[in-house]
Every structure is written in structure tokens, then in C-alpha cells.
mmCIF file of the N, C-alpha and C atoms, coordinates in Angstrom:
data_MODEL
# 
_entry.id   MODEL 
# 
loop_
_atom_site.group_PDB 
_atom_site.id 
_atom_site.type_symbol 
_atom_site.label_atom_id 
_atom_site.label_alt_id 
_atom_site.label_comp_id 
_atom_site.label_asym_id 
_atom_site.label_entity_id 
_atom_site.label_seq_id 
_atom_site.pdbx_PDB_ins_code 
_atom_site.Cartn_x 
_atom_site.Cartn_y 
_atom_site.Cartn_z 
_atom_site.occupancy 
_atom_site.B_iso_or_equiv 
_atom_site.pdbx_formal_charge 
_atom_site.auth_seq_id 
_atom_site.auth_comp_id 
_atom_site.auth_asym_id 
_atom_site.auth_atom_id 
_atom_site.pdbx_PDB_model_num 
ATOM 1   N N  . UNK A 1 1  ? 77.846  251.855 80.143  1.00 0.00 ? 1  UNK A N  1 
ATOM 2   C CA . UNK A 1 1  ? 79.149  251.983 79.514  1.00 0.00 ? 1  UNK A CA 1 
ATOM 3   C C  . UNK A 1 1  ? 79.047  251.434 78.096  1.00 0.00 ? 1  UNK A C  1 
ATOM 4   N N  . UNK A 1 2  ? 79.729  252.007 76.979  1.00 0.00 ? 2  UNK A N  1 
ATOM 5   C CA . UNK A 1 2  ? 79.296  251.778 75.779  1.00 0.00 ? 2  UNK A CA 1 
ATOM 6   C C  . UNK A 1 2  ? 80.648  250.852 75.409  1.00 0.00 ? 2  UNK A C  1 
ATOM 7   N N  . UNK A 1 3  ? 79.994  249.898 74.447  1.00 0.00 ? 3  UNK A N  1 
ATOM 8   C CA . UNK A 1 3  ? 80.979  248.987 74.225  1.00 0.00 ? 3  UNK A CA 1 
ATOM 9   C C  . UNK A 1 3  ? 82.312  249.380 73.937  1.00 0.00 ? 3  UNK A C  1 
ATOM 10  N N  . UNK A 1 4  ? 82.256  250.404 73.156  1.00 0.00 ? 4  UNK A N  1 
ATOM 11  C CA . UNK A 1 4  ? 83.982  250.912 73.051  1.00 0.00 ? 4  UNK A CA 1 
ATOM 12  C C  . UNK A 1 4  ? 84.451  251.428 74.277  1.00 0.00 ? 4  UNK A C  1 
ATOM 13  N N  . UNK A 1 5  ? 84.185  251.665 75.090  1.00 0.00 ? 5  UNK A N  1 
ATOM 14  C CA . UNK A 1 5  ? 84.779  252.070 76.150  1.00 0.00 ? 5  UNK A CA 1 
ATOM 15  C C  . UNK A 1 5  ? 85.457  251.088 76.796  1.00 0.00 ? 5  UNK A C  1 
ATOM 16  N N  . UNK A 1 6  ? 84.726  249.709 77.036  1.00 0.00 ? 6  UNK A N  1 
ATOM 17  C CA . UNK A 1 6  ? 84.760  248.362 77.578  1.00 0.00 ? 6  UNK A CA 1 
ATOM 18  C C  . UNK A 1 6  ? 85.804  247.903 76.796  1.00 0.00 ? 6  UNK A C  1 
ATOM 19  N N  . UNK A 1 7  ? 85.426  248.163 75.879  1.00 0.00 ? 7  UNK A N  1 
ATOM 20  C CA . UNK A 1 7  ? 86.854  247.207 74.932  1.00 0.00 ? 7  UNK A CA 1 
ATOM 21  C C  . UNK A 1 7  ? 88.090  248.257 75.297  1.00 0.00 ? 7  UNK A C  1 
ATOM 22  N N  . UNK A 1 8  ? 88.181  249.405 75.252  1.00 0.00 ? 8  UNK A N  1 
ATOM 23  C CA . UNK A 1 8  ? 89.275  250.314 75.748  1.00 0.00 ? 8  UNK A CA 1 
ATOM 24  C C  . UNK A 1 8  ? 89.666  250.266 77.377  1.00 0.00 ? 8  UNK A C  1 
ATOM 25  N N  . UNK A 1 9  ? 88.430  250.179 78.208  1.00 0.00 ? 9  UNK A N  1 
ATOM 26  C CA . UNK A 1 9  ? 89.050  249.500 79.546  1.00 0.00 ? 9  UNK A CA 1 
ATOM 27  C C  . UNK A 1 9  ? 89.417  247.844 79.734  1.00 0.00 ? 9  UNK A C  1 
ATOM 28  N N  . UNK A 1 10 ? 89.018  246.836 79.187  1.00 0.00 ? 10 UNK A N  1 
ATOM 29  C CA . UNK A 1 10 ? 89.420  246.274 79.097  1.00 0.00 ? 10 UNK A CA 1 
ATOM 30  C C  . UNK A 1 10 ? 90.921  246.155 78.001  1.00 0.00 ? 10 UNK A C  1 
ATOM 31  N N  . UNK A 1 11 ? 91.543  246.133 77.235  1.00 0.00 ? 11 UNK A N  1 
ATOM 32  C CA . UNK A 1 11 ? 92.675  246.418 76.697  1.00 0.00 ? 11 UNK A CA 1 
ATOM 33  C C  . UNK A 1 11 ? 93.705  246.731 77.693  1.00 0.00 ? 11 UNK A C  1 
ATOM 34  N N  . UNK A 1 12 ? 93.098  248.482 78.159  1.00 0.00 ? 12 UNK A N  1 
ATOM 35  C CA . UNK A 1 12 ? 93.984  249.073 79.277  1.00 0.00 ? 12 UNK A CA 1 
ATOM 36  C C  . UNK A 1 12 ? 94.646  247.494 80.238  1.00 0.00 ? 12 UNK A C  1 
ATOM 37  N N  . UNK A 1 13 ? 93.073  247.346 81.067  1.00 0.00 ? 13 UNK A N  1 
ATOM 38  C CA . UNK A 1 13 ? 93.766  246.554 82.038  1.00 0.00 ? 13 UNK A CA 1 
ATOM 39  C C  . UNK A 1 13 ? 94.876  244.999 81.528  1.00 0.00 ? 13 UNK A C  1 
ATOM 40  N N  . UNK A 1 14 ? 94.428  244.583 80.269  1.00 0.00 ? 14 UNK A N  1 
ATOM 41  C CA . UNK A 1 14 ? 95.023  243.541 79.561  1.00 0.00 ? 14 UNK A CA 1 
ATOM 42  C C  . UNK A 1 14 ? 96.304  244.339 79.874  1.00 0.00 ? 14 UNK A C  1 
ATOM 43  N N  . UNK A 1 15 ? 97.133  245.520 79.080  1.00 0.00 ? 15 UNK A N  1 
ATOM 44  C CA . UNK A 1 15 ? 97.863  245.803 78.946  1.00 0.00 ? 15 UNK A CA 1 
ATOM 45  C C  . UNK A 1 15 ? 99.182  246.247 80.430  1.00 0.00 ? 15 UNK A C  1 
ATOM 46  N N  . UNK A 1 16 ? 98.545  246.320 81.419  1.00 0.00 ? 16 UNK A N  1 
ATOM 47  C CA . UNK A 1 16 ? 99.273  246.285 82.718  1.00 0.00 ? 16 UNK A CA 1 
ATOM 48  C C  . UNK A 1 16 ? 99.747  245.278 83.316  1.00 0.00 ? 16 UNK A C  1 
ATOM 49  N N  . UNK A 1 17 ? 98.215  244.567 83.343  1.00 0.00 ? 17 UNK A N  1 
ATOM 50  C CA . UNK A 1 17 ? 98.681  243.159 83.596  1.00 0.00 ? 17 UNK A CA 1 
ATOM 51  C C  . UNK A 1 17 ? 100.028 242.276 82.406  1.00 0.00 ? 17 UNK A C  1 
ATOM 52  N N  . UNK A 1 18 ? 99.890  242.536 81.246  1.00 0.00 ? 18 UNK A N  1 
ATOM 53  C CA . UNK A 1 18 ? 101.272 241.731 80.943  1.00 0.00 ? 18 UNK A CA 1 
ATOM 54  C C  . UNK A 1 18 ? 102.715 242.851 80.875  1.00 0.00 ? 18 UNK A C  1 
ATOM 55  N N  . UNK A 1 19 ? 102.419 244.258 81.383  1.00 0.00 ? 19 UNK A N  1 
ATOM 56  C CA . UNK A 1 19 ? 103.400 244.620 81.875  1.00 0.00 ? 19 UNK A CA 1 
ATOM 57  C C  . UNK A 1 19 ? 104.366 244.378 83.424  1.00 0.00 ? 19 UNK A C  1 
ATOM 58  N N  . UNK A 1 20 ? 102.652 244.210 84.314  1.00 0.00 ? 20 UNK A N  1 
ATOM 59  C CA . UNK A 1 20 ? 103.264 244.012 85.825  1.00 0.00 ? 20 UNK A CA 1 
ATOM 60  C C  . UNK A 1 20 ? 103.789 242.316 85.264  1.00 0.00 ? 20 UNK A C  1 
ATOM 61  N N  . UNK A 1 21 ? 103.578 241.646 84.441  1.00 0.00 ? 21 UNK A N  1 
ATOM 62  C CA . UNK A 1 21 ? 104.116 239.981 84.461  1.00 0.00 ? 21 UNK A CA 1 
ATOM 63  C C  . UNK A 1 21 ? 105.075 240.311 83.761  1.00 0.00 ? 21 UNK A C  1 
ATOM 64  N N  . UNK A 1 22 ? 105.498 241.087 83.012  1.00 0.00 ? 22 UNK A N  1 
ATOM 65  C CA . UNK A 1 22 ? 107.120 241.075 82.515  1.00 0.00 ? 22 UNK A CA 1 
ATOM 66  C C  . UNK A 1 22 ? 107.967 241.751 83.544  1.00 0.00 ? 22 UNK A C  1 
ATOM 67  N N  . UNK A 1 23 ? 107.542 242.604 84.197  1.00 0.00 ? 23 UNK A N  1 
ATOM 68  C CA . UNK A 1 23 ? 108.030 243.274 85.405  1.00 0.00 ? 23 UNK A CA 1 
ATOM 69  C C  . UNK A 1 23 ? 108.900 241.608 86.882  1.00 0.00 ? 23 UNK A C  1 
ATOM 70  N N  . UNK A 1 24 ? 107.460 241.378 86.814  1.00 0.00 ? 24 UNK A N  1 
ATOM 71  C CA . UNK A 1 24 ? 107.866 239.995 87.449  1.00 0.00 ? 24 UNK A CA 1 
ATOM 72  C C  . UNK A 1 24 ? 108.882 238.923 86.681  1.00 0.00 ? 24 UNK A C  1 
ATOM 73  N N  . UNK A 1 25 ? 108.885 239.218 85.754  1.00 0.00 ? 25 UNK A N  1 
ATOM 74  C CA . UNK A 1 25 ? 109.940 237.728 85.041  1.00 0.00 ? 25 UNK A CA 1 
ATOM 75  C C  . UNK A 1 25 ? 110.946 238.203 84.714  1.00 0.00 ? 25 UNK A C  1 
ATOM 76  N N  . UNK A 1 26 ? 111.174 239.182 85.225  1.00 0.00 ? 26 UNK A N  1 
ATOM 77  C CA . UNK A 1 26 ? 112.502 240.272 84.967  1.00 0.00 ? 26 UNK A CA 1 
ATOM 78  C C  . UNK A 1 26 ? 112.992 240.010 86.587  1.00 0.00 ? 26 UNK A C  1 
ATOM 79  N N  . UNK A 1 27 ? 112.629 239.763 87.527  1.00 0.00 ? 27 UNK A N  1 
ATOM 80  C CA . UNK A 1 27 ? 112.466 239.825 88.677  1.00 0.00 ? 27 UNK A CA 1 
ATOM 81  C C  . UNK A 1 27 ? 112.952 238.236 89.202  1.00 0.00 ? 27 UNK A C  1 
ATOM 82  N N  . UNK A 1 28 ? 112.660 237.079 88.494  1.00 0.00 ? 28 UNK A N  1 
ATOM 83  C CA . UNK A 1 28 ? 113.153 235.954 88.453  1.00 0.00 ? 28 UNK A CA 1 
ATOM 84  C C  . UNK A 1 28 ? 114.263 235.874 87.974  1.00 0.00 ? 28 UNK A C  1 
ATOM 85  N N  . UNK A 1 29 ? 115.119 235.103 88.918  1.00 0.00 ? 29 UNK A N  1 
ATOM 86  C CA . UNK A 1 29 ? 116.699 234.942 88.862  1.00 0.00 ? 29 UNK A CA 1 
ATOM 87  C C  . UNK A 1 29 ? 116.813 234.046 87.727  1.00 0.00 ? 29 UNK A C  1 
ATOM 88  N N  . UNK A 1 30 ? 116.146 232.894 87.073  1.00 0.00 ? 30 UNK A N  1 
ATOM 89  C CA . UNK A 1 30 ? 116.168 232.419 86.197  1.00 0.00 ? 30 UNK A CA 1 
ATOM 90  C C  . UNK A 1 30 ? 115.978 232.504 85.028  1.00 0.00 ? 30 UNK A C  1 
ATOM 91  N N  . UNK A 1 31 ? 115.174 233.592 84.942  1.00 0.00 ? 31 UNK A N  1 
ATOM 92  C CA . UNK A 1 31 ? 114.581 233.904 83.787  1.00 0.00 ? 31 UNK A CA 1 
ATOM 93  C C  . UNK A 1 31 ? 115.648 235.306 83.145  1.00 0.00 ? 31 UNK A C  1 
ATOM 94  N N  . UNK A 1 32 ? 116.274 235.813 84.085  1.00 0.00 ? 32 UNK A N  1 
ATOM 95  C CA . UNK A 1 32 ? 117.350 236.995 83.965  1.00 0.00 ? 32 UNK A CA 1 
ATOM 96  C C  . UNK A 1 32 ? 118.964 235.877 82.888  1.00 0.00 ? 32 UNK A C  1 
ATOM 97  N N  . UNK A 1 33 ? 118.946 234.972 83.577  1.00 0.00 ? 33 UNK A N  1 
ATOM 98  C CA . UNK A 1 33 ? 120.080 234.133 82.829  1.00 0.00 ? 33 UNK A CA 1 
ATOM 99  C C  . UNK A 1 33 ? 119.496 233.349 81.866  1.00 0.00 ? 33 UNK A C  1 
ATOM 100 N N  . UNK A 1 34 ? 118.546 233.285 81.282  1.00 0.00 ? 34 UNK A N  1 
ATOM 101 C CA . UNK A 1 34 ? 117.970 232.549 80.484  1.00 0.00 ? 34 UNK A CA 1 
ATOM 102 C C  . UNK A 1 34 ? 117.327 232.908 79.379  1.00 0.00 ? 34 UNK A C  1 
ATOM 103 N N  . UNK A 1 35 ? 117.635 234.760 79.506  1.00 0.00 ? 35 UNK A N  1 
ATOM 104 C CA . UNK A 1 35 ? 116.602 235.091 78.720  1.00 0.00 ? 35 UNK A CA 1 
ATOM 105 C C  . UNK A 1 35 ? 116.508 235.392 77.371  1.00 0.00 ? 35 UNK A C  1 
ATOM 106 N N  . UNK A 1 36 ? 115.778 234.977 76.387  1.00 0.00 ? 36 UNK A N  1 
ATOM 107 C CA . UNK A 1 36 ? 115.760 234.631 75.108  1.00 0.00 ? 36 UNK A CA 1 
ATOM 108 C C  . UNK A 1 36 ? 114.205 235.314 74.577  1.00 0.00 ? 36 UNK A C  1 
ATOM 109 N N  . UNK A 1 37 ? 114.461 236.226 73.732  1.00 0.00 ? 37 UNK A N  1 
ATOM 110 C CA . UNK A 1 37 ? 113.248 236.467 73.726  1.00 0.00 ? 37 UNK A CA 1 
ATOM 111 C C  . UNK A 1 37 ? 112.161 236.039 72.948  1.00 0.00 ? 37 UNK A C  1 
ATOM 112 N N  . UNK A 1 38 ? 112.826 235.006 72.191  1.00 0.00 ? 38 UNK A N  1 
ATOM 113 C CA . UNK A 1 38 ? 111.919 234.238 71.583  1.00 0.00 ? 38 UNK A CA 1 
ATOM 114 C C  . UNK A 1 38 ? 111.269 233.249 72.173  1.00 0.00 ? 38 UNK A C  1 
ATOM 115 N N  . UNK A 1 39 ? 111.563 232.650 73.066  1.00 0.00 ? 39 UNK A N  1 
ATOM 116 C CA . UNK A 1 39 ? 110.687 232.086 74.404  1.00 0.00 ? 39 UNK A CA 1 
ATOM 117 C C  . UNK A 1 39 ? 109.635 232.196 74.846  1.00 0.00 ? 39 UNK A C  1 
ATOM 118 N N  . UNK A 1 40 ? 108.719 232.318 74.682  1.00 0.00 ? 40 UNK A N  1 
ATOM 119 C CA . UNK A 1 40 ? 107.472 232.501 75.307  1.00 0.00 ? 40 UNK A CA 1 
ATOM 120 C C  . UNK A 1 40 ? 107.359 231.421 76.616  1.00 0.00 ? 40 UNK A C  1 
ATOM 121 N N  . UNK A 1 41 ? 106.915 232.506 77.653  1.00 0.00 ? 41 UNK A N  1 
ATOM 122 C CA . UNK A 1 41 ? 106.577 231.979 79.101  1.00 0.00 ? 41 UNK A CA 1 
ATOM 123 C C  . UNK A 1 41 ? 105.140 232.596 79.356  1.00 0.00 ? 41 UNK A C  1 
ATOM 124 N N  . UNK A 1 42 ? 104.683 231.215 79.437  1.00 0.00 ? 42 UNK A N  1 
ATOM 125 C CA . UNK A 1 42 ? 103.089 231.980 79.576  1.00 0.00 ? 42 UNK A CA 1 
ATOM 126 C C  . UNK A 1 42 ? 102.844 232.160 81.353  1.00 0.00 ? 42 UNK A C  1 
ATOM 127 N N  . UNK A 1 43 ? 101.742 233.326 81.511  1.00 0.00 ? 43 UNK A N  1 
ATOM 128 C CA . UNK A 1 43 ? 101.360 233.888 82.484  1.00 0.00 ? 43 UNK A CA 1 
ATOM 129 C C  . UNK A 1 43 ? 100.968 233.259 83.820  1.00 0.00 ? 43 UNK A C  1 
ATOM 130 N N  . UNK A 1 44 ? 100.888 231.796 83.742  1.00 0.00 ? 44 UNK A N  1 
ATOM 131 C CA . UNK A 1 44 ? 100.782 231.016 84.877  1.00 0.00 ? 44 UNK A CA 1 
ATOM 132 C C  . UNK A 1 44 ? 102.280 230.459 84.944  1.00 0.00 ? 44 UNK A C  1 
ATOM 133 N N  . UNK A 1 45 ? 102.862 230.533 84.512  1.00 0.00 ? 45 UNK A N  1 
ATOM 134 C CA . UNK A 1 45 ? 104.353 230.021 84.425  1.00 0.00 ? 45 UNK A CA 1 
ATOM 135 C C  . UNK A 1 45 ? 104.953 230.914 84.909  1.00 0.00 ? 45 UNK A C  1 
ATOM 136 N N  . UNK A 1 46 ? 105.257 232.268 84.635  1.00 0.00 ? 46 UNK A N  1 
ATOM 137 C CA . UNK A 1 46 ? 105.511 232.984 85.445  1.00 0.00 ? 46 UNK A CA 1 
ATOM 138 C C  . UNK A 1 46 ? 105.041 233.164 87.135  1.00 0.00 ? 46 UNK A C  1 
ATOM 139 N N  . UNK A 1 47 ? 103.651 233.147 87.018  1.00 0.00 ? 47 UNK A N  1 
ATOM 140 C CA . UNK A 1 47 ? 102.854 233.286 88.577  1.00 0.00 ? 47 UNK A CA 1 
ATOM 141 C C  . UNK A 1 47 ? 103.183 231.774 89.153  1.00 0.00 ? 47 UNK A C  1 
ATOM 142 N N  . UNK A 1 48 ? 103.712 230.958 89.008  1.00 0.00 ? 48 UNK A N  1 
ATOM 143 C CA . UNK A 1 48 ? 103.665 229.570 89.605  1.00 0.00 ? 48 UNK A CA 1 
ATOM 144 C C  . UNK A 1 48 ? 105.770 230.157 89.772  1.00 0.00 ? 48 UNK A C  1 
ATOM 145 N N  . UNK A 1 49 ? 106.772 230.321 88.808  1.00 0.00 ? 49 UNK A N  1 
ATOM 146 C CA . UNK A 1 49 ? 107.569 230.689 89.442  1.00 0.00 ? 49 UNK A CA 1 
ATOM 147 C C  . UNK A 1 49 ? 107.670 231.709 90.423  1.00 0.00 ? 49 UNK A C  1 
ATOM 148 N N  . UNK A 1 50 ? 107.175 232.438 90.423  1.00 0.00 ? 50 UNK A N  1 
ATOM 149 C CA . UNK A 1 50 ? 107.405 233.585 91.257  1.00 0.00 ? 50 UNK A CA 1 
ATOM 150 C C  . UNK A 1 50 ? 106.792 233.138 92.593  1.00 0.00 ? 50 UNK A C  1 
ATOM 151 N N  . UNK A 1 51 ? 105.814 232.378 92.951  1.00 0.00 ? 51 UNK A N  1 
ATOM 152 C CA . UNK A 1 51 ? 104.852 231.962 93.884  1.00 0.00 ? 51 UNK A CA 1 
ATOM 153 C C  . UNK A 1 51 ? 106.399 230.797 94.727  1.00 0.00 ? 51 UNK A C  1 
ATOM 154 N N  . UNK A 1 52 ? 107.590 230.041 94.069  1.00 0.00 ? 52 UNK A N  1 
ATOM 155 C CA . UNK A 1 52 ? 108.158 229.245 94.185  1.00 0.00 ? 52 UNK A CA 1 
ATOM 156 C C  . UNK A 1 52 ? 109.502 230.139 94.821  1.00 0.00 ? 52 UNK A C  1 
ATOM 157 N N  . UNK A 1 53 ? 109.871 230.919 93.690  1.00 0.00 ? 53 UNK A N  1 
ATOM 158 C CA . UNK A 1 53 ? 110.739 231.785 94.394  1.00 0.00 ? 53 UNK A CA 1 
ATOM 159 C C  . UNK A 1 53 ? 110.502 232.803 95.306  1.00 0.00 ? 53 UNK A C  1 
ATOM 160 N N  . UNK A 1 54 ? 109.527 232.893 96.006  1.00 0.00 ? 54 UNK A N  1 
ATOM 161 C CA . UNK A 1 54 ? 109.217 233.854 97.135  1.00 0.00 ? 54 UNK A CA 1 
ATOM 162 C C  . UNK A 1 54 ? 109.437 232.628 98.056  1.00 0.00 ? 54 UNK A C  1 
ATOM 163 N N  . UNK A 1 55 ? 109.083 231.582 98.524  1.00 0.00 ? 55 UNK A N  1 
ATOM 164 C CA . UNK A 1 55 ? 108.585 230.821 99.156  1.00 0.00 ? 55 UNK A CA 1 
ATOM 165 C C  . UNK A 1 55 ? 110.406 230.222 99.585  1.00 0.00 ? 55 UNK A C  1 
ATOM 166 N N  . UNK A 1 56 ? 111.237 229.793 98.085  1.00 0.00 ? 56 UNK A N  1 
ATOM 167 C CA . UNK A 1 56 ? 112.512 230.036 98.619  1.00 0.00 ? 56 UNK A CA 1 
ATOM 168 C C  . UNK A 1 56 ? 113.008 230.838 99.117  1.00 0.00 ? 56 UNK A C  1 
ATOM 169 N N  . UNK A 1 57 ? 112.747 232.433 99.051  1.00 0.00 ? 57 UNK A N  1 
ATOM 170 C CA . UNK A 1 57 ? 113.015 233.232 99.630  1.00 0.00 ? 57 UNK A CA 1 
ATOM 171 C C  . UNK A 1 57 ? 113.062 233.682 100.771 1.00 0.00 ? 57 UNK A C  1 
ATOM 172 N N  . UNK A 1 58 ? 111.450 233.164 101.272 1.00 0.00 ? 58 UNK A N  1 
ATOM 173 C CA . UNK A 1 58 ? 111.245 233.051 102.962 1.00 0.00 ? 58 UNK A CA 1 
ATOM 174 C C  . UNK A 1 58 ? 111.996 232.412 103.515 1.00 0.00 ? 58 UNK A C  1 
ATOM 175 N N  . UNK A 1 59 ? 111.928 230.737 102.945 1.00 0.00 ? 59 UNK A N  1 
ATOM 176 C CA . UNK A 1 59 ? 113.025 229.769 103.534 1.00 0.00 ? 59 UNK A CA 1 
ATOM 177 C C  . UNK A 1 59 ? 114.586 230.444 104.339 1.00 0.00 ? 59 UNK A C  1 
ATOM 178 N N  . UNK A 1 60 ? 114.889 230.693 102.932 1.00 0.00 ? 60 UNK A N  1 
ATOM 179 C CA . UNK A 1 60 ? 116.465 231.722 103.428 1.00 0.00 ? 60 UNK A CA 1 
ATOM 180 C C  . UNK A 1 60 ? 116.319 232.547 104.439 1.00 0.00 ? 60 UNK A C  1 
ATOM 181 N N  . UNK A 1 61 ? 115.343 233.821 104.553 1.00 0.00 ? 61 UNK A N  1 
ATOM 182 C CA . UNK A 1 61 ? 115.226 234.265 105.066 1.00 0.00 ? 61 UNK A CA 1 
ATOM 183 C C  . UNK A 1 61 ? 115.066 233.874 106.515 1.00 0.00 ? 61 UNK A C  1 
ATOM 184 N N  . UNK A 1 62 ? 114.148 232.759 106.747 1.00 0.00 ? 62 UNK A N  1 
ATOM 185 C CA . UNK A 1 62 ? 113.929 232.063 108.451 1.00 0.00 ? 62 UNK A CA 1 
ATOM 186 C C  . UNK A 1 62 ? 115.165 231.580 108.412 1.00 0.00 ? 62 UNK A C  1 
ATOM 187 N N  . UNK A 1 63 ? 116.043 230.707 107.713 1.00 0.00 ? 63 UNK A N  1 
ATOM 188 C CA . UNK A 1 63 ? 116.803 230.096 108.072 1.00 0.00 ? 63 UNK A CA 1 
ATOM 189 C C  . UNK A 1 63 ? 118.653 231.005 108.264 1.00 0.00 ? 63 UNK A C  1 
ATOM 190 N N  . UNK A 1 64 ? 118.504 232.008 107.567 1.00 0.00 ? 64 UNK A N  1 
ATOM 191 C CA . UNK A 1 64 ? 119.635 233.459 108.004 1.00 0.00 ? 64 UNK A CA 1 
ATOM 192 C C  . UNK A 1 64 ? 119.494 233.764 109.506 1.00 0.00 ? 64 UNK A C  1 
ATOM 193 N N  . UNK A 1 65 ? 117.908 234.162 109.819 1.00 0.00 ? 65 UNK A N  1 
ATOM 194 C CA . UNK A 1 65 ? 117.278 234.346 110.796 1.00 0.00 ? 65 UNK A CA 1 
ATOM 195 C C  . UNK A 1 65 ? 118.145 233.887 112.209 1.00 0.00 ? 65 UNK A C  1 
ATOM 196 N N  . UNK A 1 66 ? 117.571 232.463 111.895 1.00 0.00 ? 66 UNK A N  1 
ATOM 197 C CA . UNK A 1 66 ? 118.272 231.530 112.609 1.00 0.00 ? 66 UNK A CA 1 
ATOM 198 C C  . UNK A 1 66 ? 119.714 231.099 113.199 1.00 0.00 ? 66 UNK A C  1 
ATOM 199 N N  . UNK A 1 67 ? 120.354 231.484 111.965 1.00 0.00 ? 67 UNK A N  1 
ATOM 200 C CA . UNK A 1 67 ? 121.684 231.512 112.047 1.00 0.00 ? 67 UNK A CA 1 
ATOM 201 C C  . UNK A 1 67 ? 122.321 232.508 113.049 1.00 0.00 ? 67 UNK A C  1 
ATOM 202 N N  . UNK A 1 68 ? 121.850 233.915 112.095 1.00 0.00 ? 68 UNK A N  1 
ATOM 203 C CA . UNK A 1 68 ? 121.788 235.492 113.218 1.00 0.00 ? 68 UNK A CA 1 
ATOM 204 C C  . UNK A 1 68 ? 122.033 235.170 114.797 1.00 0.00 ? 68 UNK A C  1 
ATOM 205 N N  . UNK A 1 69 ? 120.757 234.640 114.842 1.00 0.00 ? 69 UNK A N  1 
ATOM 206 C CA . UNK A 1 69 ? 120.545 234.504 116.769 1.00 0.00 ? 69 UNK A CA 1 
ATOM 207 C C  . UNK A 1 69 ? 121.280 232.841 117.211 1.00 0.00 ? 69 UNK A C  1 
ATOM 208 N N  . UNK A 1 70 ? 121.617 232.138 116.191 1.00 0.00 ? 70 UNK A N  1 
ATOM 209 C CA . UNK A 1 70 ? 122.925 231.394 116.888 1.00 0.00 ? 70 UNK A CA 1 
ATOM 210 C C  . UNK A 1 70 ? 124.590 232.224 117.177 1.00 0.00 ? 70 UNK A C  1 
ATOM 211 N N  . UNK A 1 71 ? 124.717 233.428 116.230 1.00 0.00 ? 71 UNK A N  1 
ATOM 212 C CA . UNK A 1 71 ? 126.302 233.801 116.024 1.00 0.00 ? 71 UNK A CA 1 
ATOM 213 C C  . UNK A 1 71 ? 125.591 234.584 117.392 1.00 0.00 ? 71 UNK A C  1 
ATOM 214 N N  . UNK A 1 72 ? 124.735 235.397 117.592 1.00 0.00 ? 72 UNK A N  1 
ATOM 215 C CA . UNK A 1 72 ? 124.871 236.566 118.729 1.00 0.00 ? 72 UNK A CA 1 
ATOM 216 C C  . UNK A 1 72 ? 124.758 235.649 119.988 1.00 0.00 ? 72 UNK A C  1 
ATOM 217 N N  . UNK A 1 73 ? 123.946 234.525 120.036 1.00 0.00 ? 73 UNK A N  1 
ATOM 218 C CA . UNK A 1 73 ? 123.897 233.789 121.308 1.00 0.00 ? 73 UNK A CA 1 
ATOM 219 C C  . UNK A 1 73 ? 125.428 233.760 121.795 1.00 0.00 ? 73 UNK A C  1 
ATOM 220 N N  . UNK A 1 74 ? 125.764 232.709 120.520 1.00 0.00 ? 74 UNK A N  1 
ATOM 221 C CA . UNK A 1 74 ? 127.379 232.519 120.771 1.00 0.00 ? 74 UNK A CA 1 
ATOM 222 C C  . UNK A 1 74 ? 128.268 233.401 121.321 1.00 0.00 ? 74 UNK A C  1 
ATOM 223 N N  . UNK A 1 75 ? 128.037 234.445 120.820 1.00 0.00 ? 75 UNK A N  1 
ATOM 224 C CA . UNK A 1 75 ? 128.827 236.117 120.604 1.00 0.00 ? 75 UNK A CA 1 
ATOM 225 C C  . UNK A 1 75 ? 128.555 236.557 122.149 1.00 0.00 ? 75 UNK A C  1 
ATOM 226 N N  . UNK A 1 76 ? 127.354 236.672 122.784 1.00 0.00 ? 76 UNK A N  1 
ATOM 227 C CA . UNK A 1 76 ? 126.690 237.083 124.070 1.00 0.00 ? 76 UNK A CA 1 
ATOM 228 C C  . UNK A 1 76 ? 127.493 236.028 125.524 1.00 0.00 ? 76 UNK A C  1 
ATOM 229 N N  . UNK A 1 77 ? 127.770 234.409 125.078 1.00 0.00 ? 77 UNK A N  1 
ATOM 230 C CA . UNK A 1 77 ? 127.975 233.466 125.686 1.00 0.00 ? 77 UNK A CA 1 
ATOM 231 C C  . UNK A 1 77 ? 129.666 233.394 126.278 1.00 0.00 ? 77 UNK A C  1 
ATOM 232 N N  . UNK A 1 78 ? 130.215 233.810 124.760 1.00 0.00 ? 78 UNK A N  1 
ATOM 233 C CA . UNK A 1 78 ? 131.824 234.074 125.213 1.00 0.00 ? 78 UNK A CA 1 
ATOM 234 C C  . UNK A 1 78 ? 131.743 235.344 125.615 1.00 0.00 ? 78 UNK A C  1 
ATOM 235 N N  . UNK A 1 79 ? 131.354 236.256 125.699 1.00 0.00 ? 79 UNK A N  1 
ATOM 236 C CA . UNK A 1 79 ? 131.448 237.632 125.980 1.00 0.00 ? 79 UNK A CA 1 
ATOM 237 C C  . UNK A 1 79 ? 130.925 236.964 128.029 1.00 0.00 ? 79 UNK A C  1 
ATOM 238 N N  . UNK A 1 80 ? 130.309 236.240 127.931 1.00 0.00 ? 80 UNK A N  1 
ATOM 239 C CA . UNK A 1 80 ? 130.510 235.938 129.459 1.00 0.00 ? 80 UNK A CA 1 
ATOM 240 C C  . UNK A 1 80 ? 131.412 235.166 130.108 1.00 0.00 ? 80 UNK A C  1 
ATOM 241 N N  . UNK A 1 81 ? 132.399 234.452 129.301 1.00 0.00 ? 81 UNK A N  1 
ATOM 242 C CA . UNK A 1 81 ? 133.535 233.529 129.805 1.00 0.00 ? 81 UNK A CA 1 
ATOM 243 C C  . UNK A 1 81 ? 134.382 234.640 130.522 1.00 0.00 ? 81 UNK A C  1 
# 
């Protein structure tokens, strides 16, 4: 592969990658109310939020979960009174 090519595939992939990371920080609830575009958020800052807000996300998610199969227990329990 001849060096210009390399420098043109490399570029390419440079260039996705800080599209899929603006994609992602568009995607952060914080960064949507905050956003200034003179700010610079560098690329581990982004991947360390997003890694934080998924992880809250699960949380909610098990803990909705949870909730769910307390209202139907409940729901199932008087439905036998």
C-alpha cells in the first residue's frame, strides 16, 4: 500500500471516528443542555461519559424492572382477594 493511500485510509478512518463521537455527545443528556460549541470535549471524555450514562441507564432499567413485577405481583394478588 503506497503511502498516500495510508494517509487517505487513515484520515478516512480519523474522520468517522470523530463523527461516530459527535454522534455520541449528541446522544448525552448533558452535553444536549450544555452545548456550546466552543467547548471542546475531548474523546475520552466523551467515551468515559457515555460508558457512565449507559451504566445509569441499566441501573433504571433493572430497577423499573423491578418495580414492573412488584405492581403486577400486587395487581395478580388483589385480583385473588
Amino acid at each position: 500500500m503506497s503511502g498516500r493511500r495510508k494517509f487517505r485510509t487513515s484520515k478516512f478512518r480519523e474522520s468517522k471516528i470523530n463523527d461516530l463521537l459527535l454522534m455520541l455527545k449528541a446522544l448525552l443528556p448533558q452535553q444536549n443542555q450544555t452545548s456550546d460549541s466552543r467547548v471542546s470535549v475531548s474523546m475520552m471524555q466523551i467515551i468515559k461519559e457515555t460508558c457512565s450514562h449507559i451504566s445509569m441507564l441499566q441501573k433504571e432499567v433493572k430497577e423499573l424492572g423491578e418495580r414492573v413485577a412488584e405492581l403486577v405481583n400486587s395487581a395478580y394478588t388483589s385480583d385473588l382477594d
